[in-house]
C-alpha positions in Angstrom: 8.8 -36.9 8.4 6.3 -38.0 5.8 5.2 -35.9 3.1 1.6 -36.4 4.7 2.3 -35.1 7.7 4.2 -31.5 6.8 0.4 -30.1 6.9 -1.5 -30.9 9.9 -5.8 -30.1 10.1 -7.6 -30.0 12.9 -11.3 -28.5 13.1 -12.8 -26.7 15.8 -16.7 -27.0 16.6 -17.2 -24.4 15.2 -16.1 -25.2 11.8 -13.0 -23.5 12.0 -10.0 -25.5 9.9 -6.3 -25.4 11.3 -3.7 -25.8 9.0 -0.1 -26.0 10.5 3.2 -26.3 8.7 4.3 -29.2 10.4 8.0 -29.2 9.7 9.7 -27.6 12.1 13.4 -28.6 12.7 13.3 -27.1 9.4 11.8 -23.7 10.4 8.7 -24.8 8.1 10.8 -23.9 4.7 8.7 -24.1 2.0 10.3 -27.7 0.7 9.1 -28.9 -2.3 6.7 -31.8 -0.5 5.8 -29.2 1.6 4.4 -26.6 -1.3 2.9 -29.7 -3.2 0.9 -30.9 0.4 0.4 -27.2 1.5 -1.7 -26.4 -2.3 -3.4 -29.8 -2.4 -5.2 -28.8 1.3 -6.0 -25.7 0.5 -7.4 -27.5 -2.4 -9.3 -29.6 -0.5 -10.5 -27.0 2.2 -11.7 -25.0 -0.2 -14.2 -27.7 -1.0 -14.6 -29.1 2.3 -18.3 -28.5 3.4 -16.8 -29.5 6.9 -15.3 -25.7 7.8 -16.3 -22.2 7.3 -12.8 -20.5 7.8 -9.4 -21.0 7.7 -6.2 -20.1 10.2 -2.5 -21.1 8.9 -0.1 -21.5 11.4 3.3 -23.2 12.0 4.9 -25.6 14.2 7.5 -24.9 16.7 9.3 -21.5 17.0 8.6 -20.6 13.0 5.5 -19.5 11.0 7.3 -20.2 7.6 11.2 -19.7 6.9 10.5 -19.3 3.2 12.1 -21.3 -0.1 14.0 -24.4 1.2 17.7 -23.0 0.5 19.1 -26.4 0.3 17.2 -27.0 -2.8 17.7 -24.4 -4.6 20.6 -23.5 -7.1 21.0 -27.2 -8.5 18.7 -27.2 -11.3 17.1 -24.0 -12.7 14.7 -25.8 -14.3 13.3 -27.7 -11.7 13.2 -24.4 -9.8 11.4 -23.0 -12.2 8.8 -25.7 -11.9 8.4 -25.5 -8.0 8.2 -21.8 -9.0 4.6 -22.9 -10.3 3.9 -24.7 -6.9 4.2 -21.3 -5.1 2.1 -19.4 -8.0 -0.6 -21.9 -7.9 -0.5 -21.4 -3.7 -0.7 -17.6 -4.2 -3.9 -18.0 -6.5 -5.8 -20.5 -3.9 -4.8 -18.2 -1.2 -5.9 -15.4 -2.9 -9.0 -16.3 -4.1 -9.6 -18.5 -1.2 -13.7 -19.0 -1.2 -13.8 -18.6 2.9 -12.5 -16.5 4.9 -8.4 -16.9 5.7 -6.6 -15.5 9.0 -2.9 -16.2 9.6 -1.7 -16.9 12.8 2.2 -16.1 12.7 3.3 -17.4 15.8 6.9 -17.3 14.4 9.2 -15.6 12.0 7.9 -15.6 8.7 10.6 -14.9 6.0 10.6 -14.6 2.3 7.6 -16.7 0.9 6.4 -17.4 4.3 5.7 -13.7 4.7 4.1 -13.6 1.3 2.1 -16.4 2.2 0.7 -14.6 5.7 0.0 -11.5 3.4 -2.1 -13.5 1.4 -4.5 -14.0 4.1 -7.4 -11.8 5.3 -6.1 -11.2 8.5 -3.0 -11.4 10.3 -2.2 -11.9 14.1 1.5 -12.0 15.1 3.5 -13.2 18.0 5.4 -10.4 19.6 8.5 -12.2 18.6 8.0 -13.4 15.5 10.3 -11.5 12.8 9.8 -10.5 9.4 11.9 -10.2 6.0 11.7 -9.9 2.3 15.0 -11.5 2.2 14.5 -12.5 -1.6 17.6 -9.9 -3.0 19.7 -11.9 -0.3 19.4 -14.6 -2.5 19.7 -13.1 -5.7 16.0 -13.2 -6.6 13.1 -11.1 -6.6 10.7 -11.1 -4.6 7.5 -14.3 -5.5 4.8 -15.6 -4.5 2.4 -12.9 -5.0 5.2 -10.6 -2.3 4.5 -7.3 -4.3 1.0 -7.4 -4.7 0.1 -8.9 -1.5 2.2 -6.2 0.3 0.9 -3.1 -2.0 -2.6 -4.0 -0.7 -1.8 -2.9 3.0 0.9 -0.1 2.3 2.3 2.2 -0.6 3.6 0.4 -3.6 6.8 2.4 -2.9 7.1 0.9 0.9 6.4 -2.2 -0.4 9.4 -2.1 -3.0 12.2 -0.8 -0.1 10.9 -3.7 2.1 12.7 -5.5 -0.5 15.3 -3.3 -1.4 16.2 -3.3 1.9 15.9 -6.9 2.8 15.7 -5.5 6.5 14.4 -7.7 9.3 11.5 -6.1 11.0 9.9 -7.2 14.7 6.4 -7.5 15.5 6.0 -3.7 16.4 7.6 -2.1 12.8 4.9 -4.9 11.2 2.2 -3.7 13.1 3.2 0.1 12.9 2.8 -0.2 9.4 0.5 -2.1 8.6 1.8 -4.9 7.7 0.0 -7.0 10.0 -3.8 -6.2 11.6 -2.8 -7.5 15.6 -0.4 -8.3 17.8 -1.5 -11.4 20.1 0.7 -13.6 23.1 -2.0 -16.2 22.0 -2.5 -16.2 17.6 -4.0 -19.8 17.6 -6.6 -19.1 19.9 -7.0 -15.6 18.8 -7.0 -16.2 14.8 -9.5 -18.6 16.0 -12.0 -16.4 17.5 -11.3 -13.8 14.5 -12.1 -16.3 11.9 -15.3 -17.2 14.3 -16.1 -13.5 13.8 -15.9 -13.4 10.0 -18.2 -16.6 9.4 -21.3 -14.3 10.1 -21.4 -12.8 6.4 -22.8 -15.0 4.3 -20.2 -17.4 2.1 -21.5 -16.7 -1.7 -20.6 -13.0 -0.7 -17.3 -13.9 0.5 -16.1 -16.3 -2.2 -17.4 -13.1 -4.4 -16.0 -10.2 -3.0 -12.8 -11.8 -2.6 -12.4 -13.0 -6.1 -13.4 -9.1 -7.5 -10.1 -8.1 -5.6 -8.1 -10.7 -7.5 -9.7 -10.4 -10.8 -9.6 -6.5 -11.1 -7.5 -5.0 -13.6 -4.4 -4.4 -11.0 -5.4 -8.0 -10.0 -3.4 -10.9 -9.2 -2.1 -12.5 -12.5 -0.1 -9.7 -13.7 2.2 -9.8 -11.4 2.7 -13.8 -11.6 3.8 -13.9 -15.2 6.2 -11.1 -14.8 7.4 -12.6 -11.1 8.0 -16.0 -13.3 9.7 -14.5 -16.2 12.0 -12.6 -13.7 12.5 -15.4 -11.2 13.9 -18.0 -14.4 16.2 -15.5 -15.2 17.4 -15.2 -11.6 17.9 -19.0 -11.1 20.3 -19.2 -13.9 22.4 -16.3 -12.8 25.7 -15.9 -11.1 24.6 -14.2 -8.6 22.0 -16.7 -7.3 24.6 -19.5 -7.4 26.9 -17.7 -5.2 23.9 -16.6 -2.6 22.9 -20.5 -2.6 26.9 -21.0 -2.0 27.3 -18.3 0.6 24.6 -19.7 2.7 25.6 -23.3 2.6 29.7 -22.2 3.5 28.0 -19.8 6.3 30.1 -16.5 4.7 28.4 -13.1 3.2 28.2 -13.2 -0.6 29.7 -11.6 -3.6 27.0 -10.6 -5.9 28.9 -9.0 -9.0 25.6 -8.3 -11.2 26.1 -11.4 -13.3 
């Protein structure tokens, strides 16, 4: 598959933009073509006079796996680098000038959940599962997990979904908040939800939304000290032998190092 075609748009007549992770053999893991074709259309849709809203979904029986494991733990450089791909997603998301609804048809794990939290609103399959599986990989949790999760349940909640690293189904989500409805049919649903939201008026949007992100809890904190912790993490021990573990299909040995 072609770079071009891991993000497929489609717009509905009434000016409703689709985005789809198109990558599914692969669960929709947040590859690094992927992240660099995923920021460039929010990029573009953010300017696009063509669509009033936006639904993310995925393709196939995932909404988004996470960070591509297979490329990670050869260079901690460049992970550091694609790091800056999934900040710079977190920001357009965030900020994102018209409304944003996710449509998890699938299991979102890792940055894929972050990703849905990101959003305004959240439909999820009934099957669909959920993890902040970051620890498993000796890393904390990025793109924007934290913040984004704080912003629909206690900060303290938010920390043992990651402590725990505990795979939740569409019920625990909903139960606590974690997502806003549970739907047999997100697409359409997220659809007519983001059809709903295009009745307040856009220059009010694009404001409130950036006053949530700008505020002194806002955004930006947590990036730099989610980067500065995340560089330290690729170079350790630990996250080589999660990266090993996975790929020889065995439980690893963290040892703190």
């Amino acid at each position: 598959m072609t770079a071009g075609n891991l993000i497929t748009r489609t717009v509905t007549e009434s000016g409703i933009a689709v985005l789809t992770f198109n990558d599914p053999d692969r669960r929709n893991a947040l590859s690094p073509a992927l992240r660099e074709v995923f920021l460039q259309a929010l990029r573009d849709e953010a300017k696009s006079g063509e669509s009033r809203a936006v639904v993310l979904t995925g393709a196939g029986a995932a909404f988004c796996a996470g960070g591509d494991i297979s490329a990670m733990g050869i260079d901690p450089k460049l992970s550091s680098e694609r790091m800056k791909l999934l900040h710079d997603i977190a920001r357009e998301l965030a900020r994102f000038p018209k409304p944003t609804v996710a449509a998890v048809n699938g299991h979102a794990f890792g940055a894929g959940w972050s990703i849905s939290l990101l959003c305004d609103y959240i439909l999820t399959a009934p099957q669909a599962k959920h993890g902040a599986t970051f620890g498993k990989l000796g890393l904390v949790p990025d793109t924007a997990f934290l913040w984004a999760a704080s912003r629909r349940v206690p900060t303290a909640k938010a920390m043992q979904l990651f402590l725990s690293a505990g795979i939740l189904n569409a019920d625990e989500v909903l139960a606590m908040g974690l997502t806003d409805e549970l739907s047999d049919n997100v697409l359409e649903a997220a659809i007519a939800k983001a059809e709903s939201f295009c009745a307040v008026a856009p220059l009010a949007v694009a404001a409130a939304k950036a006053s949530l992100v700008d505020a002194p809890d806002g955004l930006e904190w947590y990036l730099t000290r989610e980067f500065d912790d995340q560089a330290r993490m690729y170079h350790s021990a630990d996250h080589r032998e999660a990266v090993a573990a996975f790929k020889e299909k065995r439980a690893p040995v963290f040892r703190g190092e």
